[in-house]
ROLUMNU-634079 format. One record per atom (N, C-alpha, C): y negated, z, x negated; chain; residue in three letters; residue number from 1; atom name. Coordinates in steps of 0.001 Angstrom, whole numbers. Last residue first. Example, Ala and Ser with C-alpha at 12.3 -4.5 7.8 and 13.67 -1.06 7.14 Angstrom:
[pt [2250,7080,-12850],A,SER,2,N]
[pt [1060,7140,-13670],A,SER,2,CA]
[pt [-30,7870,-12900],A,SER,2,C]
[pt [5690,7800,-13190],A,ALA,1,N]
[pt [4500,7800,-12300],A,ALA,1,CA]
[pt [3300,7800,-13200],A,ALA,1,C]
REM end
This chain:
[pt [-3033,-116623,82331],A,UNK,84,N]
[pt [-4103,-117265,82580],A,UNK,84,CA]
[pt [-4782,-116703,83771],A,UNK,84,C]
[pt [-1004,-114732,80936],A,UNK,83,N]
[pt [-2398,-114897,80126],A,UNK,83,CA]
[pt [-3239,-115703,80692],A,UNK,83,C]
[pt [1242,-114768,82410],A,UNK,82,N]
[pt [752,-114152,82634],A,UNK,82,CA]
[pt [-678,-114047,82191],A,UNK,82,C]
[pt [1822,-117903,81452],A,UNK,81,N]
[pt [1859,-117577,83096],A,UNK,81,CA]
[pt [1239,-116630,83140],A,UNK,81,C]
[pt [2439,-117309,78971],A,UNK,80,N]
[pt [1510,-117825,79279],A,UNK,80,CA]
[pt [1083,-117940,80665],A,UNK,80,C]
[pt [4674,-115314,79489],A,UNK,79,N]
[pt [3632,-114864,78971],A,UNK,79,CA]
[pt [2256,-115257,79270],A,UNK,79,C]
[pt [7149,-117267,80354],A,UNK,78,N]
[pt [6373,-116123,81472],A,UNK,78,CA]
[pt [5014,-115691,80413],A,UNK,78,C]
[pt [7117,-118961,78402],A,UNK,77,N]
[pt [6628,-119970,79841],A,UNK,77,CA]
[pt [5972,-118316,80425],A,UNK,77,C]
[pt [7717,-117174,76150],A,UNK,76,N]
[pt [6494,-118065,76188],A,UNK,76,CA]
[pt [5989,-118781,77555],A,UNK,76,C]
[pt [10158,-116489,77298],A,UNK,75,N]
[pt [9100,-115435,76849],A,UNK,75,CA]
[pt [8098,-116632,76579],A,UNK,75,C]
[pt [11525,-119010,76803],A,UNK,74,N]
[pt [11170,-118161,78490],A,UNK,74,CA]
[pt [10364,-117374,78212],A,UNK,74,C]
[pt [11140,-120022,74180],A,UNK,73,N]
[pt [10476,-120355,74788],A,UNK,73,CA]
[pt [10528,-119915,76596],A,UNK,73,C]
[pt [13243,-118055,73572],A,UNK,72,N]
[pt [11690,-118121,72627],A,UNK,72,CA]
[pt [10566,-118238,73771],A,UNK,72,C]
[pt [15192,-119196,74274],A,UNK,71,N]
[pt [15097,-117514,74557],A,UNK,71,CA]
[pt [13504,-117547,74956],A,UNK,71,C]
[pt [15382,-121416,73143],A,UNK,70,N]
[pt [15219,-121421,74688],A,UNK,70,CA]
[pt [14963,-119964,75186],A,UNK,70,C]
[pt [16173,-120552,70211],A,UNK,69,N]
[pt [14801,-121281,70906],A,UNK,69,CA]
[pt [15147,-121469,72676],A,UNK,69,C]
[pt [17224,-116961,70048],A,UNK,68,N]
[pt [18004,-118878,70385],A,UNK,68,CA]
[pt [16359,-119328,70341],A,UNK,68,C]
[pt [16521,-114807,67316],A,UNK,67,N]
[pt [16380,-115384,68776],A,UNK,67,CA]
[pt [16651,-116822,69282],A,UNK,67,C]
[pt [18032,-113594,65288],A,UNK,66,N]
[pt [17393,-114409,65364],A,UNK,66,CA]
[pt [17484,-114635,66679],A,UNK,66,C]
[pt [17770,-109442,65202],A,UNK,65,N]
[pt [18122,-110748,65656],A,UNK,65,CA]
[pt [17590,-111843,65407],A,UNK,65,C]
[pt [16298,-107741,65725],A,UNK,64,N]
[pt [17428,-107329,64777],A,UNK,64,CA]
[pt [18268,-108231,65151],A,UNK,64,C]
[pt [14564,-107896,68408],A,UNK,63,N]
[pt [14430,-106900,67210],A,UNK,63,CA]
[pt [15964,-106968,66753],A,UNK,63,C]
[pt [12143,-109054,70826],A,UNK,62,N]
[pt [13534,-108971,69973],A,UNK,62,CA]
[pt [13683,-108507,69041],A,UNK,62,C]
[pt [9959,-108579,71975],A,UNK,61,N]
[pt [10720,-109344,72634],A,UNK,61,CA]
[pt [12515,-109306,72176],A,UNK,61,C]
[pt [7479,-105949,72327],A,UNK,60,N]
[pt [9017,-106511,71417],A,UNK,60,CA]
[pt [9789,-107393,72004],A,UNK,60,C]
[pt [4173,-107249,73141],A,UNK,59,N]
[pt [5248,-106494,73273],A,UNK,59,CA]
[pt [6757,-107070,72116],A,UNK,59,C]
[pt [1872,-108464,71865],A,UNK,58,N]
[pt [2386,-106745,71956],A,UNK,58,CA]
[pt [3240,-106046,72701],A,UNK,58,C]
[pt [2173,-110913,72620],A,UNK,57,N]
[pt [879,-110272,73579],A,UNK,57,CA]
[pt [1507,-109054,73171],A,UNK,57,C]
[pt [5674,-110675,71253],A,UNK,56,N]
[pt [4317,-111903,72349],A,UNK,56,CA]
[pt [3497,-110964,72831],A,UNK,56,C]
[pt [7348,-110253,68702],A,UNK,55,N]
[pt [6232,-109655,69396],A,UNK,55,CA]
[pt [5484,-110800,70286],A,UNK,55,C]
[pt [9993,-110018,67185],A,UNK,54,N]
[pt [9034,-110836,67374],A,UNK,54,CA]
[pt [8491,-110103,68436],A,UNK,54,C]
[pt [12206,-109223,63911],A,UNK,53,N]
[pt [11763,-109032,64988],A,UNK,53,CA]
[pt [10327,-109801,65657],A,UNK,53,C]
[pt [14950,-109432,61936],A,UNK,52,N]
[pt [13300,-109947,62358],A,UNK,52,CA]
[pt [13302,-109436,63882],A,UNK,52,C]
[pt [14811,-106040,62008],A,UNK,51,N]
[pt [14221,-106869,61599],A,UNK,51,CA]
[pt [15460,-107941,61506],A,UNK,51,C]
[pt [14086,-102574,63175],A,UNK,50,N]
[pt [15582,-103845,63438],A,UNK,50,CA]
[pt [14368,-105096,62934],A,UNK,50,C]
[pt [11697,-101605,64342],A,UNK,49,N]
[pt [12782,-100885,63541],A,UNK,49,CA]
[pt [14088,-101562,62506],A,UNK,49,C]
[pt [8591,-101119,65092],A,UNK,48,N]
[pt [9658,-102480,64863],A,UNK,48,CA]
[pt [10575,-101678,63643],A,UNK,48,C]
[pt [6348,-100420,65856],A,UNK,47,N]
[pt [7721,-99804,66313],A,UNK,47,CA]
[pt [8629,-100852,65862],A,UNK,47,C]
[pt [4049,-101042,64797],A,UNK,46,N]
[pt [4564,-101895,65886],A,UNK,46,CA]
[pt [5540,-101707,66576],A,UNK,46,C]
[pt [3726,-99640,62295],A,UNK,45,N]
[pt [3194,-99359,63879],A,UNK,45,CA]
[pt [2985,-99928,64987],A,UNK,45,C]
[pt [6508,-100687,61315],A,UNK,44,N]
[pt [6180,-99164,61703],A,UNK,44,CA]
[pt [5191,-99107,62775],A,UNK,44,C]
[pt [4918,-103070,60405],A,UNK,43,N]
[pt [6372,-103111,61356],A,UNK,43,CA]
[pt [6525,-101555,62065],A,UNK,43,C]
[pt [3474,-102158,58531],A,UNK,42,N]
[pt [2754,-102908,59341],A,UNK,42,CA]
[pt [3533,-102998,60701],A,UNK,42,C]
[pt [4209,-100882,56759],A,UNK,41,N]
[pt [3707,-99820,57512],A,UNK,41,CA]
[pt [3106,-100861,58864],A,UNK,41,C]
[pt [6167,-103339,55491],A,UNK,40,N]
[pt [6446,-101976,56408],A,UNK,40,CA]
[pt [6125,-101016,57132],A,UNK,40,C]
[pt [4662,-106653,56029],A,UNK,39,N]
[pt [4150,-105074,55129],A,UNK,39,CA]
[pt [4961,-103643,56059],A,UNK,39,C]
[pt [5233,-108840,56805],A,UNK,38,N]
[pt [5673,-108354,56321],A,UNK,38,CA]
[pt [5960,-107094,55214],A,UNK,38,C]
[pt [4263,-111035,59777],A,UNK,37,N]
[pt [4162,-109280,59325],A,UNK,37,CA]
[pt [5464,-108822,58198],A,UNK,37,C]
[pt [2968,-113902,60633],A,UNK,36,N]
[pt [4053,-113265,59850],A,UNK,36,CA]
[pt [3553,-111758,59460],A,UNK,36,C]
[pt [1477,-115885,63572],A,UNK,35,N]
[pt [1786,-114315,62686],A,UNK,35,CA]
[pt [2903,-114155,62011],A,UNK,35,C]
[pt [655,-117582,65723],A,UNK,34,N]
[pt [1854,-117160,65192],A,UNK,34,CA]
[pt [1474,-116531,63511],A,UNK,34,C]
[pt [-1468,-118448,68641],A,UNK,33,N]
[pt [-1506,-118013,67304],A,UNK,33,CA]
[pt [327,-117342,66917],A,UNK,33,C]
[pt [-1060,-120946,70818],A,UNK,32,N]
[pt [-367,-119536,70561],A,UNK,32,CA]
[pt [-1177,-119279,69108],A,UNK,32,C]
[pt [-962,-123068,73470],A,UNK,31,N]
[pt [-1946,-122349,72238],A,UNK,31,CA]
[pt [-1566,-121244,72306],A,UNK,31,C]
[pt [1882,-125143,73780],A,UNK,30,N]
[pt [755,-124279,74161],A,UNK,30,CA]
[pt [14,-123195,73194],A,UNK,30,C]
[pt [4144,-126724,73311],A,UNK,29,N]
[pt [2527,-127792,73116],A,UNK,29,CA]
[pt [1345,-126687,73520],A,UNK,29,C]
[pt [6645,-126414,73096],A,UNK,28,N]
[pt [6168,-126512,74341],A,UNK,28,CA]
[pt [4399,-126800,74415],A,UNK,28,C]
[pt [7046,-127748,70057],A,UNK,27,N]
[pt [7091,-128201,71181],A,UNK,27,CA]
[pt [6703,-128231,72739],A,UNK,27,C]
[pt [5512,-125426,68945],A,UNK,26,N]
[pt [4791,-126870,68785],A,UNK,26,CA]
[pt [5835,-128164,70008],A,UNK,26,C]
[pt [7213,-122983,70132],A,UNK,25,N]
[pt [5360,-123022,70319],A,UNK,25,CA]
[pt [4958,-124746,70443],A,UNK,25,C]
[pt [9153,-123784,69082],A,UNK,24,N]
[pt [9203,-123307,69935],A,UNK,24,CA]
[pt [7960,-123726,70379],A,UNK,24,C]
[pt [8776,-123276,65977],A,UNK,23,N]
[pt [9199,-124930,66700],A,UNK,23,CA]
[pt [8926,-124999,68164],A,UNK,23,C]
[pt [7978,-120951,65611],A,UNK,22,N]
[pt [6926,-121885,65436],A,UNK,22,CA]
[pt [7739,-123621,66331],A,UNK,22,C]
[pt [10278,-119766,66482],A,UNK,21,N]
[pt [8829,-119619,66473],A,UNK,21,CA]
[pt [8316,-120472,66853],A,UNK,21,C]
[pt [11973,-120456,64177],A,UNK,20,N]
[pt [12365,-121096,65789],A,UNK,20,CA]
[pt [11225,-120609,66441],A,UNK,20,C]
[pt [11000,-120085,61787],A,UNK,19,N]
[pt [10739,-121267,62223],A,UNK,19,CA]
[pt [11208,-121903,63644],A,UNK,19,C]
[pt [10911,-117281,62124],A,UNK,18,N]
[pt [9438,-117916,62419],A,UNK,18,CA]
[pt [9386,-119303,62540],A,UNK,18,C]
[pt [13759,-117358,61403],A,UNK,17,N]
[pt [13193,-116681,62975],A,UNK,17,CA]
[pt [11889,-116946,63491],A,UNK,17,C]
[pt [14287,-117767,59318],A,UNK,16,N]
[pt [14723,-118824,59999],A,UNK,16,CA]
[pt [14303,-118363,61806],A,UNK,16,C]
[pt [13024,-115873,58324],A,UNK,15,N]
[pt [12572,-116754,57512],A,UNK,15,CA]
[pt [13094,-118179,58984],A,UNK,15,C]
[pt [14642,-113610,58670],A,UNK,14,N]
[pt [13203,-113679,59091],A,UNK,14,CA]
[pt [12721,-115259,58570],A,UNK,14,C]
[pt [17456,-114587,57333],A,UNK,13,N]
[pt [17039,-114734,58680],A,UNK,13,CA]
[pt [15539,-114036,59302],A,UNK,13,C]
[pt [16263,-114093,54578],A,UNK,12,N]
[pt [16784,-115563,55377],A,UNK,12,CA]
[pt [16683,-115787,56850],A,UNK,12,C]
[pt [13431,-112375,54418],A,UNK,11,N]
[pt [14425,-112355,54549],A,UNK,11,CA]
[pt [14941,-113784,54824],A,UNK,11,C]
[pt [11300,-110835,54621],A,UNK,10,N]
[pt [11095,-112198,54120],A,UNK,10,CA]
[pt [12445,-112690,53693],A,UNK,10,C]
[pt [10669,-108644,56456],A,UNK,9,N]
[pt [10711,-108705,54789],A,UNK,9,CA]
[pt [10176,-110336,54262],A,UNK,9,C]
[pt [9347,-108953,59496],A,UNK,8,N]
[pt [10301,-109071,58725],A,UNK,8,CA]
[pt [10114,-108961,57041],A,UNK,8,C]
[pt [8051,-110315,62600],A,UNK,7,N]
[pt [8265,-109238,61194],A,UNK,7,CA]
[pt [9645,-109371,60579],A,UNK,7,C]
[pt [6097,-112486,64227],A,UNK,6,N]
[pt [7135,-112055,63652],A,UNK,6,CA]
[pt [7470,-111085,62847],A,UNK,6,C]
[pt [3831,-112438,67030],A,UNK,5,N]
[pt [4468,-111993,65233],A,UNK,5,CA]
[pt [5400,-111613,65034],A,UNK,5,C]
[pt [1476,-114108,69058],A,UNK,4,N]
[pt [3121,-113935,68393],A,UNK,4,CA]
[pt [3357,-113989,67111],A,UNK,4,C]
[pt [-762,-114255,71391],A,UNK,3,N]
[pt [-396,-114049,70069],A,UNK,3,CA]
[pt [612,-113300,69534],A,UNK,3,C]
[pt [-1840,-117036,73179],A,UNK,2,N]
[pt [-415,-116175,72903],A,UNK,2,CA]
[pt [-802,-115780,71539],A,UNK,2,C]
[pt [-4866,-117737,74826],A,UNK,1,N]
[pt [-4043,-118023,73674],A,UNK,1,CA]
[pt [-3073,-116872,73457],A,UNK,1,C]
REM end
């Protein structure tokens, strides 16, 4: 299972970044847990500087951006490739 967090305040565009997330995930139909992080010390020890930002398996995929959904979902085809 993928586990992917978003960070962010709670911002418009954090807000519109968990839902290309989450659309992402429920279309390509694979078991992910999805995460909202919006506590600062929480983004801090994630190194997350630039918000929204998203995380697969602990790494930064993107930071200080909304991410396209086809982005989303190449970091999701290679991840899950790598998680089995």
């Amino acid at each position: 299972m993928l586990n992917i967090i978003v960070y962010g305040p709670g911002c418009s565009r954090c807000i519109e970044t968990e839902e290309v997330v989450r659309h992402a995930v429920e279309q390509m139909g694979i078991p992910a847990e999805v995460e909202k992080v919006n506590d600062p010390i929480g983004m801090a020890k994630a190194g997350v500087l630039l918000t929204p930002a998203v995380t697969v398996n602990g790494l930064v995929r993107v930071s200080g951006r909304i991410p396209k959904e086809d982005e989303v979902r190449g970091w999701l085809t290679v991840a899950g490739a790598a998680d089995r």
